[in-house]
mmCIF file of the N, C-alpha and C atoms, coordinates in Angstrom:
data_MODEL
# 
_entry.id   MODEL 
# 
loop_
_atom_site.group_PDB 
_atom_site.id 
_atom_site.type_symbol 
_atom_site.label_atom_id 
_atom_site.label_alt_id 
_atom_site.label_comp_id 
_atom_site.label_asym_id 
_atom_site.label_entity_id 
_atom_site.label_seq_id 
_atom_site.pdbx_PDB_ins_code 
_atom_site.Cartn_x 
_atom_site.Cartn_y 
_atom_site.Cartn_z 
_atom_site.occupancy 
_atom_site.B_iso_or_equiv 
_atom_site.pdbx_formal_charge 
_atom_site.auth_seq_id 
_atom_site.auth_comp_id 
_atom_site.auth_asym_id 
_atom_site.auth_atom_id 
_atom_site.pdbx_PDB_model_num 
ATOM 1   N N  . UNK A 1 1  ? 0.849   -1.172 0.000  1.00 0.00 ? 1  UNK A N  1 
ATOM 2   C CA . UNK A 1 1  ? 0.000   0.000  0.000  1.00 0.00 ? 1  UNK A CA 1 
ATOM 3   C C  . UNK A 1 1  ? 0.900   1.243  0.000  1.00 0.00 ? 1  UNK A C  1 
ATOM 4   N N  . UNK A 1 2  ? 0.770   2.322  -1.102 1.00 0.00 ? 2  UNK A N  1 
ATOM 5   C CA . UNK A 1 2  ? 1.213   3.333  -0.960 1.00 0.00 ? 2  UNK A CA 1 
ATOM 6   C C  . UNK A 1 2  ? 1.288   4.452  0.115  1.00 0.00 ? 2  UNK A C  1 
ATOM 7   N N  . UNK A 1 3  ? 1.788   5.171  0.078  1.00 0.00 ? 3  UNK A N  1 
ATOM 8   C CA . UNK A 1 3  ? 1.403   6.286  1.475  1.00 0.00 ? 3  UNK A CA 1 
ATOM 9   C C  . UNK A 1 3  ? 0.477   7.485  1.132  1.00 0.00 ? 3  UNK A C  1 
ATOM 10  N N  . UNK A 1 4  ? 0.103   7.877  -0.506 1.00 0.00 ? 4  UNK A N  1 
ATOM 11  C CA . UNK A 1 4  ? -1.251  8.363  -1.203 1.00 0.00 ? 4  UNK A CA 1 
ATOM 12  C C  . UNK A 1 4  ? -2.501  7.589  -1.142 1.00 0.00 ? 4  UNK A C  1 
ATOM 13  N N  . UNK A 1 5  ? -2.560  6.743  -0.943 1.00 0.00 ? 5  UNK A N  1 
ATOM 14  C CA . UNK A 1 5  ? -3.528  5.068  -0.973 1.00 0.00 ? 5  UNK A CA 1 
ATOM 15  C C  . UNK A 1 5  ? -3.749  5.536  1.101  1.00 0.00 ? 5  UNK A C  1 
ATOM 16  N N  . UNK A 1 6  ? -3.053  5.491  1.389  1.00 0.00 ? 6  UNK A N  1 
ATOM 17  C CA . UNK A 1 6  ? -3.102  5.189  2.786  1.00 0.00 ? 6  UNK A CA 1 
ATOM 18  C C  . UNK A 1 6  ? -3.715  6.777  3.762  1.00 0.00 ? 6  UNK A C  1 
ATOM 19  N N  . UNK A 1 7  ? -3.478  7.394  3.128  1.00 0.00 ? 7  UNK A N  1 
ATOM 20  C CA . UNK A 1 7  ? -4.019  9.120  3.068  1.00 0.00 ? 7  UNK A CA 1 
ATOM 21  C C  . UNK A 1 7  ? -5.348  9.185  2.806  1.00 0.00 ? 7  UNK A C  1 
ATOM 22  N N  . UNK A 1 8  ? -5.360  9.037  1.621  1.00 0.00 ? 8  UNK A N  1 
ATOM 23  C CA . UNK A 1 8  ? -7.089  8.624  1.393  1.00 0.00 ? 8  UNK A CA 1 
ATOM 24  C C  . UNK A 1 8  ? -8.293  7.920  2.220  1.00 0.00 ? 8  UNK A C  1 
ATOM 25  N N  . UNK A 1 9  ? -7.122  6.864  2.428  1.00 0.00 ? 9  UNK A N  1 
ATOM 26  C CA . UNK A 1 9  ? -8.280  6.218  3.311  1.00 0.00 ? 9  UNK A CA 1 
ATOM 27  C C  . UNK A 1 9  ? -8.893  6.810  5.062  1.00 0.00 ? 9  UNK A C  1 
ATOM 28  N N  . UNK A 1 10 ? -8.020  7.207  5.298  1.00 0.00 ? 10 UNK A N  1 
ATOM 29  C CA . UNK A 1 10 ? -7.789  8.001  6.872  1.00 0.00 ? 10 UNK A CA 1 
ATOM 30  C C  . UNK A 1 10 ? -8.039  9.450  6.919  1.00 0.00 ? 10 UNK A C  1 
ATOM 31  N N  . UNK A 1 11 ? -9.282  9.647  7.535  1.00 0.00 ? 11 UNK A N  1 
ATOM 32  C CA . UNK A 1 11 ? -9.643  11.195 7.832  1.00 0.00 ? 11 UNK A CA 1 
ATOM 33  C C  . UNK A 1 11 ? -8.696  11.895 8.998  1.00 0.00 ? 11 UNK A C  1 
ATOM 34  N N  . UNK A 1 12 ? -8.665  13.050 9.018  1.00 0.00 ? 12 UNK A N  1 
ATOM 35  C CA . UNK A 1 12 ? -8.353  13.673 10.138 1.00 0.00 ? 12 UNK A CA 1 
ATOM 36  C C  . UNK A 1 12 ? -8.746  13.454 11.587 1.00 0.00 ? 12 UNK A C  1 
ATOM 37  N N  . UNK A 1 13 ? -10.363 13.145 11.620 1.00 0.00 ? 13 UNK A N  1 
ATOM 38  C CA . UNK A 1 13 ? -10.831 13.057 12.918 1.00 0.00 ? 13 UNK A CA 1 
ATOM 39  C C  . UNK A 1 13 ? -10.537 11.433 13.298 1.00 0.00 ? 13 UNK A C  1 
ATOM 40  N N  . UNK A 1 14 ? -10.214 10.383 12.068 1.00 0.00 ? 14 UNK A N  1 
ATOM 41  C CA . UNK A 1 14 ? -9.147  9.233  12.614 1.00 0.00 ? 14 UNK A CA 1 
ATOM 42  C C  . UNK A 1 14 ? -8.013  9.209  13.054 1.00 0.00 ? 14 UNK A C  1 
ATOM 43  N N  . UNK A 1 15 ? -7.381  10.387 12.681 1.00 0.00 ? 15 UNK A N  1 
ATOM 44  C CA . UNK A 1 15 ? -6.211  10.659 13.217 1.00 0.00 ? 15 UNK A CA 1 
ATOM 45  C C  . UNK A 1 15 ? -5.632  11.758 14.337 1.00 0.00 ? 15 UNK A C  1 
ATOM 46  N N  . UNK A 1 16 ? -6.557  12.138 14.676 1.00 0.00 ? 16 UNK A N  1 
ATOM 47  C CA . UNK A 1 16 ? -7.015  13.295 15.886 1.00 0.00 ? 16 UNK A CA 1 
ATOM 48  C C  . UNK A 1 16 ? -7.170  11.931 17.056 1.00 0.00 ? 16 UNK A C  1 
ATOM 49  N N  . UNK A 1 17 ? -8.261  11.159 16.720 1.00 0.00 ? 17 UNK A N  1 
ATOM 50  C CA . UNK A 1 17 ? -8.388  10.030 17.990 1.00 0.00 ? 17 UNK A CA 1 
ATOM 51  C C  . UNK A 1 17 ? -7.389  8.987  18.072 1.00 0.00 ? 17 UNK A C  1 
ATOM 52  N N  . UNK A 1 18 ? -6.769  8.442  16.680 1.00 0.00 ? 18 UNK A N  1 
ATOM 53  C CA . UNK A 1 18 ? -5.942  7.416  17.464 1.00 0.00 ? 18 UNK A CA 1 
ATOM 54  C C  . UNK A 1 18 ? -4.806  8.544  18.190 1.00 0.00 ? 18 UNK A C  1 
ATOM 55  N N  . UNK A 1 19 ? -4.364  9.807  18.339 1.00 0.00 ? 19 UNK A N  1 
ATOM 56  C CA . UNK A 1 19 ? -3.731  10.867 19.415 1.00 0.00 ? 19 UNK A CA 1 
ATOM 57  C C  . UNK A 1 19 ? -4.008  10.617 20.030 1.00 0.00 ? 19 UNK A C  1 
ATOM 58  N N  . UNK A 1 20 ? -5.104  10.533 20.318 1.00 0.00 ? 20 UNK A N  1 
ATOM 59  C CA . UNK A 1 20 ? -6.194  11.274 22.037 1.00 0.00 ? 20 UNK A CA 1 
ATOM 60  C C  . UNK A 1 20 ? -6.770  12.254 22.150 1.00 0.00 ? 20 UNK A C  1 
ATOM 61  N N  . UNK A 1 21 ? -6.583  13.433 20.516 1.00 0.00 ? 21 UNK A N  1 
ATOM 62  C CA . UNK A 1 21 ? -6.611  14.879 20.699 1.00 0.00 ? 21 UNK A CA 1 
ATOM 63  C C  . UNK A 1 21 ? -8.010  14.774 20.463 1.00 0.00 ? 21 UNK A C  1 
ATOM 64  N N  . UNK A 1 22 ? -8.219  15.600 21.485 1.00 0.00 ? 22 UNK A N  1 
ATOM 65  C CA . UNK A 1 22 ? -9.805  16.047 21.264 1.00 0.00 ? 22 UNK A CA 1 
ATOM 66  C C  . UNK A 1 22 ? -10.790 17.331 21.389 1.00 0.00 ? 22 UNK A C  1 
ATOM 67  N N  . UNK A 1 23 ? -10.328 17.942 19.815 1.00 0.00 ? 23 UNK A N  1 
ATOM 68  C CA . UNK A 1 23 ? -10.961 19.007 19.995 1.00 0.00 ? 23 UNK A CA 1 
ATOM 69  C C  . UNK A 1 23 ? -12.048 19.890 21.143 1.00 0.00 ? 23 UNK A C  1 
ATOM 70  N N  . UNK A 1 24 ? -12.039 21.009 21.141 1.00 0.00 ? 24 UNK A N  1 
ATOM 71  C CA . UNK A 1 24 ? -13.531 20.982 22.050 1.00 0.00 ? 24 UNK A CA 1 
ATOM 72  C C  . UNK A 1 24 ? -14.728 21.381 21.340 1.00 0.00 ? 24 UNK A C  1 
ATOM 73  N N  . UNK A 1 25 ? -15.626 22.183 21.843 1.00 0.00 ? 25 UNK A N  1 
ATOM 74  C CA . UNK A 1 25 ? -16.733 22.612 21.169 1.00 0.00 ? 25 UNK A CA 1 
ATOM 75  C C  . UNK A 1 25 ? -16.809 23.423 19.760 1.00 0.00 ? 25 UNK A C  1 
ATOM 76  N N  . UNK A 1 26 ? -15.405 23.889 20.192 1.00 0.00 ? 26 UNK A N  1 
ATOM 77  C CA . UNK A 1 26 ? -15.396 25.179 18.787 1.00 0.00 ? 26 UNK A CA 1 
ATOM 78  C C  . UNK A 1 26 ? -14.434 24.604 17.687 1.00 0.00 ? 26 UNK A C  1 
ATOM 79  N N  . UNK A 1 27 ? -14.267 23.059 18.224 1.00 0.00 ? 27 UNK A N  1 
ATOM 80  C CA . UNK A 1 27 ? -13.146 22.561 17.272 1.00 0.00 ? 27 UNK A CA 1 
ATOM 81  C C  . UNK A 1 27 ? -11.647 23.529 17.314 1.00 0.00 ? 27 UNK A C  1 
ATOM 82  N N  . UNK A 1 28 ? -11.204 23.296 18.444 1.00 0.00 ? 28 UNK A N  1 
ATOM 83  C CA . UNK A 1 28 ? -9.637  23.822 19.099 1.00 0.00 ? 28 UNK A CA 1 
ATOM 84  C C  . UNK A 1 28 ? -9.394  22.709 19.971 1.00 0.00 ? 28 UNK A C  1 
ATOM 85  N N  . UNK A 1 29 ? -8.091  22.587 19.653 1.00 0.00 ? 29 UNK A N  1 
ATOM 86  C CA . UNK A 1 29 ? -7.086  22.010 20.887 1.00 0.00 ? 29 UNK A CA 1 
ATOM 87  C C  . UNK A 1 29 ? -5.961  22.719 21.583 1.00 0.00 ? 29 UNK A C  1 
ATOM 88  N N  . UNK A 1 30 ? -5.240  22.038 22.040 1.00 0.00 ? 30 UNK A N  1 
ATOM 89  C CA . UNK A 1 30 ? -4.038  22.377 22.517 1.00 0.00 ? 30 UNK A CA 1 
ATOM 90  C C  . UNK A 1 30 ? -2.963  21.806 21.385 1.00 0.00 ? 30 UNK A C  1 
ATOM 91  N N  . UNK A 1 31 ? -1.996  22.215 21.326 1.00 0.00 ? 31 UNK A N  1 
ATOM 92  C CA . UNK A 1 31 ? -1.293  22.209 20.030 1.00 0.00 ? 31 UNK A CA 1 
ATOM 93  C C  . UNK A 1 31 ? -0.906  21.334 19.860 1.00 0.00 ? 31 UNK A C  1 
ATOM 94  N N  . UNK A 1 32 ? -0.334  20.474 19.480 1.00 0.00 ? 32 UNK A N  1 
ATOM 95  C CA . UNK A 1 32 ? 1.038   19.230 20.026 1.00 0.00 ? 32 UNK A CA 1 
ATOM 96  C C  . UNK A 1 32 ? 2.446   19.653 19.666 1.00 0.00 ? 32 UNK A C  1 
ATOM 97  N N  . UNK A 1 33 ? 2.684   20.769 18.972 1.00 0.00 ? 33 UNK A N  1 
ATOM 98  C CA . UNK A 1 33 ? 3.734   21.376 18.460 1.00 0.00 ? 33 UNK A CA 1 
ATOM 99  C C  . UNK A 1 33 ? 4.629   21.910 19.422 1.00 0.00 ? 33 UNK A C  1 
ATOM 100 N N  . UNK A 1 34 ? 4.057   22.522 19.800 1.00 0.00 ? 34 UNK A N  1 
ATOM 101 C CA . UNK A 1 34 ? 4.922   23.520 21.273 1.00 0.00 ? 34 UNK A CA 1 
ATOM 102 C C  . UNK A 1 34 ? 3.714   23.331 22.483 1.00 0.00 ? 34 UNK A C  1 
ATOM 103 N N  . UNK A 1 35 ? 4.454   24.513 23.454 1.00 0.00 ? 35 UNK A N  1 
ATOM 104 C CA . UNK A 1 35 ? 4.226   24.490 24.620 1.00 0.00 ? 35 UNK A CA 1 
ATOM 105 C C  . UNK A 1 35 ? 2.757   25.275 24.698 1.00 0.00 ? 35 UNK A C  1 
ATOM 106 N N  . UNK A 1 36 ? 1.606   24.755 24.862 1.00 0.00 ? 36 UNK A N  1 
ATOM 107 C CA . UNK A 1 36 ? 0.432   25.912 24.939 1.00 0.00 ? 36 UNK A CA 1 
ATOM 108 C C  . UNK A 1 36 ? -0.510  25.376 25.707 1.00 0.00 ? 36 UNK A C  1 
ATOM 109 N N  . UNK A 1 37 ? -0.433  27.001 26.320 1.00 0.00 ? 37 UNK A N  1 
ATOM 110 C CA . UNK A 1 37 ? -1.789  26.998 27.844 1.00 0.00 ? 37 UNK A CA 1 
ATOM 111 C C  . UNK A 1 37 ? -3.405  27.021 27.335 1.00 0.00 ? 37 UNK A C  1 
ATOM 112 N N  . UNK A 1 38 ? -3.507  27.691 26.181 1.00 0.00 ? 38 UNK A N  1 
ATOM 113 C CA . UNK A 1 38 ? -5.286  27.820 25.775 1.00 0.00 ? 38 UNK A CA 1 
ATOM 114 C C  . UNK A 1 38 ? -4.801  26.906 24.385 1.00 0.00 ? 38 UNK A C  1 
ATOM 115 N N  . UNK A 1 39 ? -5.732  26.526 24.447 1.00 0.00 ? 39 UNK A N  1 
ATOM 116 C CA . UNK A 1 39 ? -6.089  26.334 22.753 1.00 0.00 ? 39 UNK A CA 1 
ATOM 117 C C  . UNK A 1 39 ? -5.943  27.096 21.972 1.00 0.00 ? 39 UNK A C  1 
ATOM 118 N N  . UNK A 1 40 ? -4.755  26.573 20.849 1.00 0.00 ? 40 UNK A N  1 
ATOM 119 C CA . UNK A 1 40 ? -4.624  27.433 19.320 1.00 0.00 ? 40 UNK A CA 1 
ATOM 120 C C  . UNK A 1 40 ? -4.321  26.791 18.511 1.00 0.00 ? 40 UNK A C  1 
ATOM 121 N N  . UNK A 1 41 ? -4.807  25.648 18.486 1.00 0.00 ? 41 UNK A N  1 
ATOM 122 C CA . UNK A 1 41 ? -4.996  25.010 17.068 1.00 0.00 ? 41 UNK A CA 1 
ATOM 123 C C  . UNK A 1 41 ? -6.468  25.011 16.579 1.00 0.00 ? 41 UNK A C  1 
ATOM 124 N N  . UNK A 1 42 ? -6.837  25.347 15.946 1.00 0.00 ? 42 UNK A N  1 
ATOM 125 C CA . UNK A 1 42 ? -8.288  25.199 14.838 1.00 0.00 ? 42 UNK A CA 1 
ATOM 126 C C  . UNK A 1 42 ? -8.471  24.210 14.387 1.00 0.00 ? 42 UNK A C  1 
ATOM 127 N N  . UNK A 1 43 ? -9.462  23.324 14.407 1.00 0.00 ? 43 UNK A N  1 
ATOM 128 C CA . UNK A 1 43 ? -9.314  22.073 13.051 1.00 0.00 ? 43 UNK A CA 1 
ATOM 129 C C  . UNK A 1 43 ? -10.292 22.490 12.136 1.00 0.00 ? 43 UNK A C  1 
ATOM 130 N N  . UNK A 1 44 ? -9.871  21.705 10.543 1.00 0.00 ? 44 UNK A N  1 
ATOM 131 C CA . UNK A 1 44 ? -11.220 22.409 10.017 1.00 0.00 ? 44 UNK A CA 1 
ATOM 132 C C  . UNK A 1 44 ? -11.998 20.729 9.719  1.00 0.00 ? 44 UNK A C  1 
ATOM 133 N N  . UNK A 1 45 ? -12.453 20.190 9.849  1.00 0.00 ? 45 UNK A N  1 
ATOM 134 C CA . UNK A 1 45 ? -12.745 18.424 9.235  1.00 0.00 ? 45 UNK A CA 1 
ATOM 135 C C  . UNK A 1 45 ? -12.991 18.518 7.481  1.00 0.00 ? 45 UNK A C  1 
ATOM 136 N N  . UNK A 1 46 ? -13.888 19.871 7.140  1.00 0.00 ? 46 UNK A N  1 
ATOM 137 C CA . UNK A 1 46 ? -14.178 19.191 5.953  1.00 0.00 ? 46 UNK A CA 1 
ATOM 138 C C  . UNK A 1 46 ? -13.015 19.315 4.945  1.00 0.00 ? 46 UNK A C  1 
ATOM 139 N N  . UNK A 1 47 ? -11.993 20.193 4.756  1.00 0.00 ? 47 UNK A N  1 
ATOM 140 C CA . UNK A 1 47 ? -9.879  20.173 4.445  1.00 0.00 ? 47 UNK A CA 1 
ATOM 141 C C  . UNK A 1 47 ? -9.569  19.613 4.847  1.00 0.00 ? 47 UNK A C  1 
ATOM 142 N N  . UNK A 1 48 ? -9.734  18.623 5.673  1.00 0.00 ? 48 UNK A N  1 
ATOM 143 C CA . UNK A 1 48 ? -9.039  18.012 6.678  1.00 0.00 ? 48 UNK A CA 1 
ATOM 144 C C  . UNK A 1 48 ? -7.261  18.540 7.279  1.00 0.00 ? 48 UNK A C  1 
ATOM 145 N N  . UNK A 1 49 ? -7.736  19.943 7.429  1.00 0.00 ? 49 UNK A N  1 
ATOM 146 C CA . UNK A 1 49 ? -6.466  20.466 7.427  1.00 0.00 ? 49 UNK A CA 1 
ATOM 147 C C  . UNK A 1 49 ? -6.400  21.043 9.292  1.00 0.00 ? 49 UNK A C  1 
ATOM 148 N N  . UNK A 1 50 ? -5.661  21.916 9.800  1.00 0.00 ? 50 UNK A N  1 
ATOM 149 C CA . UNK A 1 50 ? -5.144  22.322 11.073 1.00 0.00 ? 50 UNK A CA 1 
ATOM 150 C C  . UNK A 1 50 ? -4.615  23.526 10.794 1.00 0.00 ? 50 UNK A C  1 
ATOM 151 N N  . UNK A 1 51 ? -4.568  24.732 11.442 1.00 0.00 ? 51 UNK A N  1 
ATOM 152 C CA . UNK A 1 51 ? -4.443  25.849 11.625 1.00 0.00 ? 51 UNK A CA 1 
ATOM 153 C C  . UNK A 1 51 ? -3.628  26.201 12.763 1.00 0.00 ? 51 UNK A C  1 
ATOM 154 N N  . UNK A 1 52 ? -2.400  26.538 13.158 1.00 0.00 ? 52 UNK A N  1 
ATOM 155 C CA . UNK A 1 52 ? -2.169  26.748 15.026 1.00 0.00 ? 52 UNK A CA 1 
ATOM 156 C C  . UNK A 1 52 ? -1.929  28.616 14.646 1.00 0.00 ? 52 UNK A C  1 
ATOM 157 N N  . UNK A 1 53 ? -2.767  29.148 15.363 1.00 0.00 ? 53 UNK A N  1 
ATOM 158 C CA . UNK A 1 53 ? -2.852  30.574 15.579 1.00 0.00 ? 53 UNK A CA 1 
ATOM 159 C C  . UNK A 1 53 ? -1.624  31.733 16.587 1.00 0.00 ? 53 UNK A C  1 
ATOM 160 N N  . UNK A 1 54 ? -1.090  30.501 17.152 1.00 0.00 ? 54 UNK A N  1 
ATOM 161 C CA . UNK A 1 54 ? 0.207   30.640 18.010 1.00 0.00 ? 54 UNK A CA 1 
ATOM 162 C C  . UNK A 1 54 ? 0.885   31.310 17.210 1.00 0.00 ? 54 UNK A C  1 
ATOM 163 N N  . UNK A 1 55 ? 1.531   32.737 17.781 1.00 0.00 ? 55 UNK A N  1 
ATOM 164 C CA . UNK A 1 55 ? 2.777   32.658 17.604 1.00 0.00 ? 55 UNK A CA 1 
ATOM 165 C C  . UNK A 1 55 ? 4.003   32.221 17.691 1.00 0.00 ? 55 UNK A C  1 
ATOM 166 N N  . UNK A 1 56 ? 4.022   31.484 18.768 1.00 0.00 ? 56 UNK A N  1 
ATOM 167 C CA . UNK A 1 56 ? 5.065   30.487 19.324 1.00 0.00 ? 56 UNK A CA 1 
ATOM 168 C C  . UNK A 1 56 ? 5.205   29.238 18.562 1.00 0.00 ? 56 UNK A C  1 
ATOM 169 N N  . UNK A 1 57 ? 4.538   29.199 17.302 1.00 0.00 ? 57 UNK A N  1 
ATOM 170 C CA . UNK A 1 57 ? 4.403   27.591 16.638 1.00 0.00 ? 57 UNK A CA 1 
ATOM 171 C C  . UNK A 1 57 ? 5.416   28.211 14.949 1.00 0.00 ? 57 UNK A C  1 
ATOM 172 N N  . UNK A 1 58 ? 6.353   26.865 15.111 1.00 0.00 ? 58 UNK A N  1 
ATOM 173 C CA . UNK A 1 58 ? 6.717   26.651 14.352 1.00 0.00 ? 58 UNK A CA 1 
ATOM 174 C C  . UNK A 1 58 ? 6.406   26.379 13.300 1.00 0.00 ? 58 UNK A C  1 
ATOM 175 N N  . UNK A 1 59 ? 5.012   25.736 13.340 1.00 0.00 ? 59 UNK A N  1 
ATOM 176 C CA . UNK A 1 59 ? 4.587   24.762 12.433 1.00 0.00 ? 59 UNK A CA 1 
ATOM 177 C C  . UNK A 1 59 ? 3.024   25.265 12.152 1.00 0.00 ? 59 UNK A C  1 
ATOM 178 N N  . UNK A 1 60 ? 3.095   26.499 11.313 1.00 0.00 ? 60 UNK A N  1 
ATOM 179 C CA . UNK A 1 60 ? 1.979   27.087 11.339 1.00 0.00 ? 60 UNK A CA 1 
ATOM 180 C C  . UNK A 1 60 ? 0.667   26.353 10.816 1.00 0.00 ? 60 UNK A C  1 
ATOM 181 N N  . UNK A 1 61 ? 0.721   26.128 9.981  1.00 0.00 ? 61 UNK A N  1 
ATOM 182 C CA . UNK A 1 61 ? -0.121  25.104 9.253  1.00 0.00 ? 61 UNK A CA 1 
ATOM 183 C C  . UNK A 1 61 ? 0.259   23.461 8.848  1.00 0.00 ? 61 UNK A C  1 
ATOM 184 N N  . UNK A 1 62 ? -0.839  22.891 9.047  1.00 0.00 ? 62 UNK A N  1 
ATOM 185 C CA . UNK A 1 62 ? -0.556  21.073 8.832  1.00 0.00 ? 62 UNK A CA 1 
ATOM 186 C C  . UNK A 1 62 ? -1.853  21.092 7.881  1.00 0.00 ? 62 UNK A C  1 
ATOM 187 N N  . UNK A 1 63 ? -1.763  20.614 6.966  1.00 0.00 ? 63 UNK A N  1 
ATOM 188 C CA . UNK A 1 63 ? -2.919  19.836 5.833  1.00 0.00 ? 63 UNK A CA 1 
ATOM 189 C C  . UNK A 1 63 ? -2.484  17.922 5.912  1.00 0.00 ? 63 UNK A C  1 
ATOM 190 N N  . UNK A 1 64 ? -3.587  17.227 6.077  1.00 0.00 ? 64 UNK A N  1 
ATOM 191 C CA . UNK A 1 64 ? -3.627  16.456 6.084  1.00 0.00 ? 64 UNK A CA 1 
ATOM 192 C C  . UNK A 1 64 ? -3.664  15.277 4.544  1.00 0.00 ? 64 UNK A C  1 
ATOM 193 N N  . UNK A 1 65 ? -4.632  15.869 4.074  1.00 0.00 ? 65 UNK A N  1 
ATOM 194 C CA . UNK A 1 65 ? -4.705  15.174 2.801  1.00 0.00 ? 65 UNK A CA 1 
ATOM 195 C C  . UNK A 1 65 ? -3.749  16.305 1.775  1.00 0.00 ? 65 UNK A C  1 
# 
């Protein structure tokens, strides 16, 4: 199985839970990137992409697919 094949098959919110991460109501977490006290990551499900609003993040944006 390819790793495009294997992308496809796996949503974001499959890969949010096998983490543990679990958004809250407004769809935010805590980052996993750096060090953060509130929530500043965004998820979006239907991009299946991630947003961290932090300035402190290296890793401003993650797209999944």
């Amino acid at each position: 199985m390819e790793i495009a094949e294997i992308k496809s098959r796996l949503t974001l919110a499959n890969l949010l839970s096998y983490y543990s991460l679990k958004p809250d109501k407004n769809l935010r977490l805590h980052c996993p990137f750096h060090d953060d006290k509130t929530p500043s990551l965004q998820v979006y499900y239907k991009t299946h992409t991630a947003y961290c609003f932090s300035s402190n993040c290296k890793t401003m944006a993650r797209a999944w697919m």
